[in-house]
N, C-alpha and C positions, 0 to 999 in steps of 0.2 A: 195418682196425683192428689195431694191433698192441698185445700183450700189455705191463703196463707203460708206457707211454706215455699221459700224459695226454690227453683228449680235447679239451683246448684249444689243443694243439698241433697247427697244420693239416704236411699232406705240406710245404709249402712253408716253413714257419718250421721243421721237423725237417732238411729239406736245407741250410738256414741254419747250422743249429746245428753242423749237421757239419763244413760248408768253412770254417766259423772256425778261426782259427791259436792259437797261444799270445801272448796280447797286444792281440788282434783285439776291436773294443768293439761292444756292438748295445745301441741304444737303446728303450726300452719306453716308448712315448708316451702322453700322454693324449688322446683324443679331440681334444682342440684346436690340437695343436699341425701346425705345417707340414710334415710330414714331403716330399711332396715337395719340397719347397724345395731342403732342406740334403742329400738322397739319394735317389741312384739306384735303389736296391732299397733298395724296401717293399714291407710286406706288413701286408695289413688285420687286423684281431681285433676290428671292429664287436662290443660288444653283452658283454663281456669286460673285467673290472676287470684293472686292469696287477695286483694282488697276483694273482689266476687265472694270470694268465701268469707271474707269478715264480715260485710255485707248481709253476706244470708245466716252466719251464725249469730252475729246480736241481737236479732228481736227473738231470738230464742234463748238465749245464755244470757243469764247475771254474771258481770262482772263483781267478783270478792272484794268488797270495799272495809274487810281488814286489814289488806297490803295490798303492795302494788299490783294490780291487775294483772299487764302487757307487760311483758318482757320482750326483749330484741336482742341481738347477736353486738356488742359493739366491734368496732375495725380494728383489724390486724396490727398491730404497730405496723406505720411506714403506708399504711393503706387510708383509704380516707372514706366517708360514708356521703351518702348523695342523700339529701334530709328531702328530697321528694318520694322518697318512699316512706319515711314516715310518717311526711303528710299524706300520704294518701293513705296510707292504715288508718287516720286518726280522722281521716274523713268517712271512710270507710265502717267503720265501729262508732261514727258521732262522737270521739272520744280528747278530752283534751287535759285529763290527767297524767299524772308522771308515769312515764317510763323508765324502766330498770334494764341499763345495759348492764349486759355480761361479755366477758370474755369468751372466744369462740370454746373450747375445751371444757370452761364451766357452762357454756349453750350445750356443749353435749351431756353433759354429765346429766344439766336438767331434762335432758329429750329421752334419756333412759329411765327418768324416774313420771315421765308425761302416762297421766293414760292413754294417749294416742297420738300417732304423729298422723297428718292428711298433705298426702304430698301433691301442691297444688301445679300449674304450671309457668308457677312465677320466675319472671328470666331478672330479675331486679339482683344483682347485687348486696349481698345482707338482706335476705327476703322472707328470711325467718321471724317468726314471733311467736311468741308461746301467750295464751288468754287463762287465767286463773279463775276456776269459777267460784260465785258467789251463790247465797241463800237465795232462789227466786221469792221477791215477795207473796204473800199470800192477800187477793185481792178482796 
């Protein structure tokens, strides 16, 4: 266990977080979604709402504030989204900048080119978000 580091963050999602680059995307799934499909490295968070993990990933991730940060999945045509899931992402990450929906198809296309997907065990409906990282500052 180390000090400061949230406990929802396993050894394996923290080594994650580290070889990401500046610009490097990792997607934070819902229970449902295909994660091995669209990548190669994943990593499970069974039993773990995706806001849990957004929670324990921002005091360690810079969000890229030369484009939009957070991406989400927008709704199906004919389907509709329930905007308390993105307020709790955006509570969740302290976050109150724009979000970039995608179409579900271009949400996959980006989850193939993600350096990791963490498949958390969020039962939400469009429970997807993908966090773009940014330059951590130097203190």
């Amino acid at each position: 266990m180390l000090k400061g580091i949230s406990p929802v963050i396993s050894p394996d999602l923290l080594k994650i977080l580290a070889e990401m680059g500046h610009g490097d995307e990792i997607v934070i799934s819902d229970a449902h979604f295909p994660a091995h499909t669209f990548n190669e490295k994943v990593v499970r968070a069974d039993g773990l709402g995706a806001d849990a993990l957004l929670a324990g990933i921002i005091p360690l991730f810079e969000l890229d504030a030369y484009a939009v940060p957070v991406i989400m999945m927008e709704a199906v045509p004919g389907d509709t989204l329930d905007p308390a899931v993105e307020a709790k992402y955006r509570k969740a990450l302290g976050y109150d900048g724009q979000i970039e929906r995608v179409e579900r198809y271009a949400f996959y296309e980006r989850a193939k080119k993600a350096y990791a997907v963490v498949i958390s065990g969020e039962t939400a409906k469009y429970g997807n978000i993908i966090l773009k990282k940014g330059v951590t500052p130097i203190a």
